[in-house]
KEPA-418683 format. One line per 8 residues: their letters; for each residue x, y, z of N, C-alpha, C, O. Coordinates in Angstrom, 2 decimals, padded with zeros to 5 digits. Example, Ala and Ser with C-alpha at 12.3 -4.5 7.8 and 13.67 -1.06 7.14 Angstrom:
BEGIN
as) 013.19 -005.69 007.80 012.30 -004.50 007.80 013.20 -003.30 007.80 014.24 -003.32 008.46; 012.85 -002.25 007.08 013.67 -001.06 007.14 012.90 000.03 007.87 013.41 001.14 008.04
//
This chain:
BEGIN
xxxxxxxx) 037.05 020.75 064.43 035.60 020.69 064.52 035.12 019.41 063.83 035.75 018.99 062.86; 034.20 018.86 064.23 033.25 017.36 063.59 033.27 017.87 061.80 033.85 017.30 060.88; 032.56 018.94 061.78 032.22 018.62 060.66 032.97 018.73 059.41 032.55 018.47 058.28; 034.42 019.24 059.86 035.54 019.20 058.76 036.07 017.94 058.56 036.81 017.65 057.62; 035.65 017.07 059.54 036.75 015.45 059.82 035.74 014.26 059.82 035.24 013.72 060.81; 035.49 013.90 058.24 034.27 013.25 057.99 034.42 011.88 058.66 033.38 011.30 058.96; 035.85 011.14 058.98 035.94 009.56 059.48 035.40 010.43 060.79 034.19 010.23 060.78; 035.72 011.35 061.99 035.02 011.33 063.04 033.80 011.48 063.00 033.20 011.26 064.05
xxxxxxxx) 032.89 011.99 061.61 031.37 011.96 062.16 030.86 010.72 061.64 029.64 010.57 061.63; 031.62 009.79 061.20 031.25 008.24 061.22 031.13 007.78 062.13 030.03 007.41 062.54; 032.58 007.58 062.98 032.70 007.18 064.38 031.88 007.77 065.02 031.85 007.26 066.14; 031.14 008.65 064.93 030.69 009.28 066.28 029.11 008.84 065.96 028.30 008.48 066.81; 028.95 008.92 065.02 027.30 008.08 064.40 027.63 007.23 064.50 027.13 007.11 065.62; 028.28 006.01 064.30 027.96 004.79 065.02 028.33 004.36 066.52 028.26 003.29 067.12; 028.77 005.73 066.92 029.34 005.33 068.31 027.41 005.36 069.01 026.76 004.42 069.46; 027.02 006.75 068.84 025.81 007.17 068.76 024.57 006.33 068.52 023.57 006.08 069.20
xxxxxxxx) 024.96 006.03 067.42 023.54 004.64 066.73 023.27 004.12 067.77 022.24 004.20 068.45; 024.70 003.29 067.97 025.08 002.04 068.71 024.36 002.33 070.73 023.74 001.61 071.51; 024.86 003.56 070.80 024.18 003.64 071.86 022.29 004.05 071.84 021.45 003.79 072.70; 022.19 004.49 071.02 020.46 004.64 071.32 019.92 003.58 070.91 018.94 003.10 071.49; 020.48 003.05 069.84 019.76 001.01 070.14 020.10 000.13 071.34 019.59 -000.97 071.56; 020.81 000.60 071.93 021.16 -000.22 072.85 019.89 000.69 074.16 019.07 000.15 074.90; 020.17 002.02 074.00 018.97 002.16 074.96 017.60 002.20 074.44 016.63 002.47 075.14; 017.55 001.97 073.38 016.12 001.45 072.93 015.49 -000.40 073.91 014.36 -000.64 074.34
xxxxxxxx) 016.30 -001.00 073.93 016.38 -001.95 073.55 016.12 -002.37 075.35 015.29 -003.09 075.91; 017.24 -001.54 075.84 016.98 -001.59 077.40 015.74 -001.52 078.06 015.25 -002.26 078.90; 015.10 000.09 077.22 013.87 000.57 077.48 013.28 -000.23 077.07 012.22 000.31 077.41; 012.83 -001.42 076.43 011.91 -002.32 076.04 010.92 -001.71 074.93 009.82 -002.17 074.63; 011.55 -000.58 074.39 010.38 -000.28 073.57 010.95 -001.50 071.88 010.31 -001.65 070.83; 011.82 -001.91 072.13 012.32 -002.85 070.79 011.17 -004.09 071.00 011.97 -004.70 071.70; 010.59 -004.53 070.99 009.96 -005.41 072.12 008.09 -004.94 070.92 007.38 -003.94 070.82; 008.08 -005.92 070.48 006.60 -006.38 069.22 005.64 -005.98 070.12 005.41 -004.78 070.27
xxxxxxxx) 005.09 -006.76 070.71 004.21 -006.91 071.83 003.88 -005.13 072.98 002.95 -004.92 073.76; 004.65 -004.51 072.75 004.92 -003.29 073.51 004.83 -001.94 072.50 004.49 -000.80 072.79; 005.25 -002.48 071.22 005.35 -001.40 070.33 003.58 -001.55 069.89 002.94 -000.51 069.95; 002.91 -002.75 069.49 001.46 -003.04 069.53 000.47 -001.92 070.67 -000.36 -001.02 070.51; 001.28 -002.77 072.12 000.58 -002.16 072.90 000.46 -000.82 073.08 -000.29 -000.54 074.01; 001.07 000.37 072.37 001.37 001.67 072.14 000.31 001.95 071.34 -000.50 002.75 071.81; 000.06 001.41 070.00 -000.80 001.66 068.82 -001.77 001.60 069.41 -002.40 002.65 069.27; -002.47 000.61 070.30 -003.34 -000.02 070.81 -004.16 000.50 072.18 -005.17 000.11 072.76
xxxxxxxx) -002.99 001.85 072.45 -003.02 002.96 073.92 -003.51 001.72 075.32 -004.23 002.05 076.27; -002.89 000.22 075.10 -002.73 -000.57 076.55 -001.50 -000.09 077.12 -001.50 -000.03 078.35; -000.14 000.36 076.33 001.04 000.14 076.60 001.64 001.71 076.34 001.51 002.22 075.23; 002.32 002.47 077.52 002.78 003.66 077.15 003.83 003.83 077.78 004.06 004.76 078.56; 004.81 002.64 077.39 006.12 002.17 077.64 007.35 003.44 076.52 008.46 003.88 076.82; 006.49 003.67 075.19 007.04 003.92 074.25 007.10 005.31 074.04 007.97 005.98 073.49; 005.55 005.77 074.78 005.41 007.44 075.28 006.24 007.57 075.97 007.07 008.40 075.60; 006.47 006.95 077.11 007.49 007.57 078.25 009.31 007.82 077.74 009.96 008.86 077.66
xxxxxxxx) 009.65 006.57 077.50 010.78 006.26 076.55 010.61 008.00 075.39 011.47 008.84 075.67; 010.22 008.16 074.96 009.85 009.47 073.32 010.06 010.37 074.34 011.20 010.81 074.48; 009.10 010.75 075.16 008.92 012.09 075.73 010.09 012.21 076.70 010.26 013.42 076.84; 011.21 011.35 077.63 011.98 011.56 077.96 013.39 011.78 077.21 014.38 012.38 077.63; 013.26 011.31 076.31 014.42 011.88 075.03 014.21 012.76 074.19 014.95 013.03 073.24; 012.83 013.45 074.55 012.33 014.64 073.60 013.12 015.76 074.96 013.87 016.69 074.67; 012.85 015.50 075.99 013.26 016.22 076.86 014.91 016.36 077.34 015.49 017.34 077.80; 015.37 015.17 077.10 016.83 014.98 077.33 017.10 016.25 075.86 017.47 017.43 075.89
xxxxxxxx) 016.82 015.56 074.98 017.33 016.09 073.82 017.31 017.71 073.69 018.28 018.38 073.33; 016.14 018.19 074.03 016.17 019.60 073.67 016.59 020.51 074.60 017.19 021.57 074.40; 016.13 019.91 075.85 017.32 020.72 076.80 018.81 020.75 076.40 019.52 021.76 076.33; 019.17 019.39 076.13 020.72 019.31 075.80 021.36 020.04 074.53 022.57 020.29 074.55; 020.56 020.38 073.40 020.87 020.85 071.97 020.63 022.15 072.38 021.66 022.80 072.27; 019.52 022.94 072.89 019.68 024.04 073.22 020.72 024.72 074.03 021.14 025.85 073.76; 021.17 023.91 075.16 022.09 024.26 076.40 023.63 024.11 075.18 024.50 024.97 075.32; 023.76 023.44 074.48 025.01 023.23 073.73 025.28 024.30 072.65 026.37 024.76 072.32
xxxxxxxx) 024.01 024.60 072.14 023.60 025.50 070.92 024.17 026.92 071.84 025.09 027.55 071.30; 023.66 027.42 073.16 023.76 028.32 073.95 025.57 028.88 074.24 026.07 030.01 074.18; 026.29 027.31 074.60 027.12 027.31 074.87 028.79 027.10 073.20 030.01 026.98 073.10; 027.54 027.21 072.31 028.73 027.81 071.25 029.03 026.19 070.73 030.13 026.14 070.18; 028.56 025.26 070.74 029.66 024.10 070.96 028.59 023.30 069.28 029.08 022.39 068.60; 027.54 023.78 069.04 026.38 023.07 067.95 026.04 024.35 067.57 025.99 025.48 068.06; 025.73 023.52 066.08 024.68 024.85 065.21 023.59 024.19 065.15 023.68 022.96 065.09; 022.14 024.89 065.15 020.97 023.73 064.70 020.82 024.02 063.06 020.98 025.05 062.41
xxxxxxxx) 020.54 022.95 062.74 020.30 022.93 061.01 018.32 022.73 060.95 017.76 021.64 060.81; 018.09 023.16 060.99 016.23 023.45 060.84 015.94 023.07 059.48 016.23 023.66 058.43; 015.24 021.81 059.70 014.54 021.29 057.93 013.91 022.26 058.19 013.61 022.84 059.24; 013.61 022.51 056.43 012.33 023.69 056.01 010.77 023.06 056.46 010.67 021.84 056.54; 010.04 023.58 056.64 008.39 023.01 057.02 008.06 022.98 055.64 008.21 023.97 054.93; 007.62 021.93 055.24 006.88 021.73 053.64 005.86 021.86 053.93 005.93 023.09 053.81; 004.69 021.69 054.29 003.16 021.00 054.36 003.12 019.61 053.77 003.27 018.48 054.23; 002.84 020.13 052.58 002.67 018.82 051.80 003.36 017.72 052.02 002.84 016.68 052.42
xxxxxxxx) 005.00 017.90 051.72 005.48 017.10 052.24 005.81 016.51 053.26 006.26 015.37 053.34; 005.56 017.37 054.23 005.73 016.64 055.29 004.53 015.87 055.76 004.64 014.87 056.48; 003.30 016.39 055.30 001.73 015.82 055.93 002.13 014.20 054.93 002.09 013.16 055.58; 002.41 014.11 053.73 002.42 012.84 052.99 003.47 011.79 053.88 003.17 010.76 054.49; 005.00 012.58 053.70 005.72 011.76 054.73 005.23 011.30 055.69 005.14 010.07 055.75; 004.63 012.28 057.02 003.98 011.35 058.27 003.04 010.44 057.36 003.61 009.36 057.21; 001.85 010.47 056.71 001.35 009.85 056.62 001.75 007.93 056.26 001.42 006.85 056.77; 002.61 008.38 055.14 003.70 007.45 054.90 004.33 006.34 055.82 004.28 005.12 055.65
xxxxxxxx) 005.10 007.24 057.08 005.87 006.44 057.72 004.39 005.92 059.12 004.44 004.86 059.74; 003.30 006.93 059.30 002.21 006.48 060.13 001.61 004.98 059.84 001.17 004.17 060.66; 001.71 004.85 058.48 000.99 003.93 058.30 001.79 002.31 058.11 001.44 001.15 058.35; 002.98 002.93 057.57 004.00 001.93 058.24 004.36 001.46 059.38 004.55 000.26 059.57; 004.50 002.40 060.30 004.65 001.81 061.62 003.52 001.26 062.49 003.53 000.70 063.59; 002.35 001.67 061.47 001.05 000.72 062.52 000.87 -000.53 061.65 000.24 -001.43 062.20; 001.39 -000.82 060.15 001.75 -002.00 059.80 002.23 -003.05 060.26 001.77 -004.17 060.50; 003.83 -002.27 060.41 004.65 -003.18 060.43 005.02 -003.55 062.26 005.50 -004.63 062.58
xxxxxxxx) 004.71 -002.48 063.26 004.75 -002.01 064.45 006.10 -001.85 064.85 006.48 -002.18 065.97; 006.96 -001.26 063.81 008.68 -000.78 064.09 008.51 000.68 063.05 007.92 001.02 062.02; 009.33 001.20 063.96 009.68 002.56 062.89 011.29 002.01 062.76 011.54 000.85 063.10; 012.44 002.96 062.21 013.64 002.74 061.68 014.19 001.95 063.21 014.38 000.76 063.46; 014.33 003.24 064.10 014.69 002.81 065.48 014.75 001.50 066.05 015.72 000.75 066.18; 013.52 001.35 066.36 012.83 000.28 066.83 013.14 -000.87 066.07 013.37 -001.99 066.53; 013.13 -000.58 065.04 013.12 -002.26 063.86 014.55 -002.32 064.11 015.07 -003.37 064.49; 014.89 -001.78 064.01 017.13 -001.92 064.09 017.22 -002.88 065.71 017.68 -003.97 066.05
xxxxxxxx) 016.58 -001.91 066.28 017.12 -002.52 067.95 016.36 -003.76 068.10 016.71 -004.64 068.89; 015.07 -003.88 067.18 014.45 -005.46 067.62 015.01 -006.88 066.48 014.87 -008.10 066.52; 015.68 -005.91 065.53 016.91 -006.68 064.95 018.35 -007.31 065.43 019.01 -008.34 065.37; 018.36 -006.20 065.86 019.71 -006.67 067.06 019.65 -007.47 068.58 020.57 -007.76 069.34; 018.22 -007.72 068.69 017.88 -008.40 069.79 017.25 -009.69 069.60 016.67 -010.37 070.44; 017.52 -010.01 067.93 017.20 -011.30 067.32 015.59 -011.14 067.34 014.97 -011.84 068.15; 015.04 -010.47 066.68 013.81 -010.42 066.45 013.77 -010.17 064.86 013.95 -009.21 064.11; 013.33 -011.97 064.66 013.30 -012.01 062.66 012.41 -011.59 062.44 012.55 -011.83 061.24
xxxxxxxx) 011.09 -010.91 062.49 009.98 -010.37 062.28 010.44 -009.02 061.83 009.63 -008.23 061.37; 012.04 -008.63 061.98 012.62 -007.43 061.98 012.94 -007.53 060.85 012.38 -006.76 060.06; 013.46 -008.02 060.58 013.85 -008.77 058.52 013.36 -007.71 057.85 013.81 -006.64 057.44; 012.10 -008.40 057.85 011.28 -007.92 056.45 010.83 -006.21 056.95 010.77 -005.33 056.09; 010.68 -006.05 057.75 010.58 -004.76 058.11 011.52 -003.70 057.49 011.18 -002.71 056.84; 013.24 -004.24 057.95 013.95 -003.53 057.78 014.11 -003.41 056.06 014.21 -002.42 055.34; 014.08 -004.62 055.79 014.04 -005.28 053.88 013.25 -003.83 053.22 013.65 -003.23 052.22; 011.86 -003.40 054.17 011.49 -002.80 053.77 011.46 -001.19 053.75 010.81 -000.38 053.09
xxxxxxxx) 012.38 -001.09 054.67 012.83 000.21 054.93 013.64 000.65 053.97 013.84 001.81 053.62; 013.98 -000.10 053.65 015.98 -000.16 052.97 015.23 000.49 051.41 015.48 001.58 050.89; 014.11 -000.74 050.86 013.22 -000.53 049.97 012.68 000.96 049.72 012.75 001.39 048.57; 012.26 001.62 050.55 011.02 002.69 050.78 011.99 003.69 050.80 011.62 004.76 050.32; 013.73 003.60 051.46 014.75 004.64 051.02 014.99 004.77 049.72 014.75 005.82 049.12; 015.48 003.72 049.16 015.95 003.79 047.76 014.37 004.27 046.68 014.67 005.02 045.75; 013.37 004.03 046.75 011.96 004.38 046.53 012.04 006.07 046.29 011.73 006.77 045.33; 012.61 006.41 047.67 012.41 008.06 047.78 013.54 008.69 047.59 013.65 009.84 047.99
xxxxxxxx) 014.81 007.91 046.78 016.08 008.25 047.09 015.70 008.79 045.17 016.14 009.81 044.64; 014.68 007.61 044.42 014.71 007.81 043.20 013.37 009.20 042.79 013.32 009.98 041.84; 012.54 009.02 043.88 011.50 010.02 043.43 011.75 011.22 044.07 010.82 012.02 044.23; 013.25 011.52 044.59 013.40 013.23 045.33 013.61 014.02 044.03 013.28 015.20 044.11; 013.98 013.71 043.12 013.95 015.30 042.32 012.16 015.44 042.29 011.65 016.39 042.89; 011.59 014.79 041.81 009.76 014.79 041.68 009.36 015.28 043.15 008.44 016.05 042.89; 009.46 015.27 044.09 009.13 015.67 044.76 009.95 016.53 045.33 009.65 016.49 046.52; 010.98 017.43 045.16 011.43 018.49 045.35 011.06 019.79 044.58 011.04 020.96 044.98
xxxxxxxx) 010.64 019.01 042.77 009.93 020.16 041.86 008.29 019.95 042.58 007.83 021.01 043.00; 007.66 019.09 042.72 006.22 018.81 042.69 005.80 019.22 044.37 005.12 020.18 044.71; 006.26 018.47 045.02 005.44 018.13 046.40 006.32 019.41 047.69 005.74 019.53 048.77; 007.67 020.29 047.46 008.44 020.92 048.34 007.47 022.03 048.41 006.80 022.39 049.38; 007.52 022.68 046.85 006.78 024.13 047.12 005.59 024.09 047.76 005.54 024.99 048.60; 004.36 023.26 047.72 003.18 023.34 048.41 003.40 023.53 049.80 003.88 022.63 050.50; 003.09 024.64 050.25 003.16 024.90 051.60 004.60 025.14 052.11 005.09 024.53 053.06; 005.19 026.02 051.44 007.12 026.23 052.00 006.41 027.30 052.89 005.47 028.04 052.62
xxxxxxxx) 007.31 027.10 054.28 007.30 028.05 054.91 008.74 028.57 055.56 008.95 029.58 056.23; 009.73 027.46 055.10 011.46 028.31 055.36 011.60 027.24 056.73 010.74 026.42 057.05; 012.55 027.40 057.25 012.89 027.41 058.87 012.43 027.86 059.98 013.09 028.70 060.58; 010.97 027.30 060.61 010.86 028.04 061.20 011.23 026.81 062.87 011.86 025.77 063.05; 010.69 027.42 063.42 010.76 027.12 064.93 010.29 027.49 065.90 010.47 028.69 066.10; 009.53 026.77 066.89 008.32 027.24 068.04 009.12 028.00 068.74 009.47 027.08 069.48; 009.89 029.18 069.27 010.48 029.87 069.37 010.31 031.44 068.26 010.31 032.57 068.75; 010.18 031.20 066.84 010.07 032.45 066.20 008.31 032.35 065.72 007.56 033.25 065.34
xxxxxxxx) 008.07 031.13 065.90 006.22 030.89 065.67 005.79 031.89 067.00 005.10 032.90 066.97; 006.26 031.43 067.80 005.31 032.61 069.31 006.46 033.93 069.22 006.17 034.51 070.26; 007.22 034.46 068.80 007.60 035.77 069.42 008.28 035.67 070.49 008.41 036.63 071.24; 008.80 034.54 070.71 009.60 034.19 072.12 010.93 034.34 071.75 011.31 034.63 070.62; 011.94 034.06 073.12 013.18 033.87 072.91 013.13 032.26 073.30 012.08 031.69 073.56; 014.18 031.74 073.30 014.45 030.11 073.62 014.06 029.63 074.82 013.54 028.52 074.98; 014.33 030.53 075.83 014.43 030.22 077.29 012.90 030.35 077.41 012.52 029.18 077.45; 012.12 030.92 077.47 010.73 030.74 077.94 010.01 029.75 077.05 009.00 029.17 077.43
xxxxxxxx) 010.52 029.59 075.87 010.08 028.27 074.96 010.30 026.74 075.87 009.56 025.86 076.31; 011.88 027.05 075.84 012.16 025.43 076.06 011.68 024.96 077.30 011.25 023.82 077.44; 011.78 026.21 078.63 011.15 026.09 079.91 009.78 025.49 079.38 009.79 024.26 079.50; 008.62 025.96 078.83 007.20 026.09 078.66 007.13 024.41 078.26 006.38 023.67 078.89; 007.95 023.93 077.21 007.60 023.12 076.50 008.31 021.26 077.78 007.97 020.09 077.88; 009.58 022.36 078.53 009.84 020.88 079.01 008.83 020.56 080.60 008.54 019.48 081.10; 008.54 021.77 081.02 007.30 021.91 082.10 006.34 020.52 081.62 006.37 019.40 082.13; 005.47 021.02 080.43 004.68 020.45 079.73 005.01 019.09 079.72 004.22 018.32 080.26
xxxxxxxx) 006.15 018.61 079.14 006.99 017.03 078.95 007.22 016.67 080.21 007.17 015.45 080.36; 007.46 017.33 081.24 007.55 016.25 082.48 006.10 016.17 083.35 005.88 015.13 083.97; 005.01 017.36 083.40 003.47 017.12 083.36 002.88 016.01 082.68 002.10 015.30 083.32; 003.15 015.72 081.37 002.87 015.06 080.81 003.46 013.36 081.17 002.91 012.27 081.19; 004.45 013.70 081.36 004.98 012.25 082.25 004.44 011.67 083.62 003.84 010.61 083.78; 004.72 012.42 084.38 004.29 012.47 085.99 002.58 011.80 085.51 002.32 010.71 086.01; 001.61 012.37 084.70 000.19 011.98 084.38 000.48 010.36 083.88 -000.16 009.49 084.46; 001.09 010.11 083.19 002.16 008.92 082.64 002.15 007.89 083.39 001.46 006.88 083.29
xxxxx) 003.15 008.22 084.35 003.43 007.13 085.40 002.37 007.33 086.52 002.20 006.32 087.20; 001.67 008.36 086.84 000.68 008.01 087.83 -000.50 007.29 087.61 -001.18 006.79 088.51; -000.89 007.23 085.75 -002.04 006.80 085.74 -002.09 004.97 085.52 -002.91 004.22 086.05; -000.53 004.44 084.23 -000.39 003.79 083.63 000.62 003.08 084.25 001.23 002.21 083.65; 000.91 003.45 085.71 002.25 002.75 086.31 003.80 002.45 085.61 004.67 001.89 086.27
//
């Protein structure tokens, strides 16, 4: 199994990395000018790109999860922390106009504007790498609500969830490409 054979879940994370920067990069969402035009709702290069790997993804983790082969590990829902985090990384990425993703793949596509971005990522880890006990006593408990999942939030089983939700993600696309080409 992966998770007894720690050199294979190296290899397989950078086999992994390596490929979603590379399809970042394809998809053009690595690309300044495009990641702008997103913030900016001219450009929904970066919606389409998200919502089709929101959809690849959860069909595929569920169908694998189904088939015995993955466990899902469910962060706990903080509130607090998590409303500060988005806020955090929100305001970074309309800063800097890269999130982790994005800044890596527009790094690797020779985009020096990526530098200091990443300089600053690296920064803002080690930042939160030193203030997690403080915010594990201070900022976790506000608002713990455990593991949950839109699946035990509605009273559902998986299958009418993931159906409902990927309906929705390819509606939401199809509106996508018909309106925004």
């Amino acid at each position: 199994m992966v998770e007894k054979n720690p050199t294979l879940q190296l290899v397989l994370g950078l086999v992994f990395g390596l490929a979603f920067g590379f399809l970042l990069q394809k998809g053009g969402v690595a690309k300044y000018h495009v990641l702008v035009g997103m913030l900016l709702l001219r450009d929904f290069t970066v919606m389409k790109v998200m919502l089709s790997a929101i959809l690849v993804g959860m069909v595929g983790i569920y169908a694998l999860r189904h088939w015995g082969l993955v466990k899902l590990q469910v962060k706990p829902t903080r509130y607090a922390a998590n409303i500060i985090g988005g806020l955090i990384f929100g305001v970074g990425f309309a800063l800097a106009a890269y999130c982790p993703g994005t800044g890596a793949a527009a790094l690797g596509q020779g985009n020096m504007d990526a530098i200091a971005v990443m300089v600053g990522m690296i920064a803002g880890s080690y930042l939160f790498a030193e203030a997690s006990g403080w915010v594990a006593r201070k900022l976790n408990p506000i608002g713990e609500r455990g593991e949950l999942t839109w699946p035990q939030l509605l009273h559902l089983s998986n299958p009418p969830v993931i159906i409902g939700f990927a309906c929705a993600i390819v509606g939401a696309l199809v509106v996508l490409w018909k309106f925004t080409g």
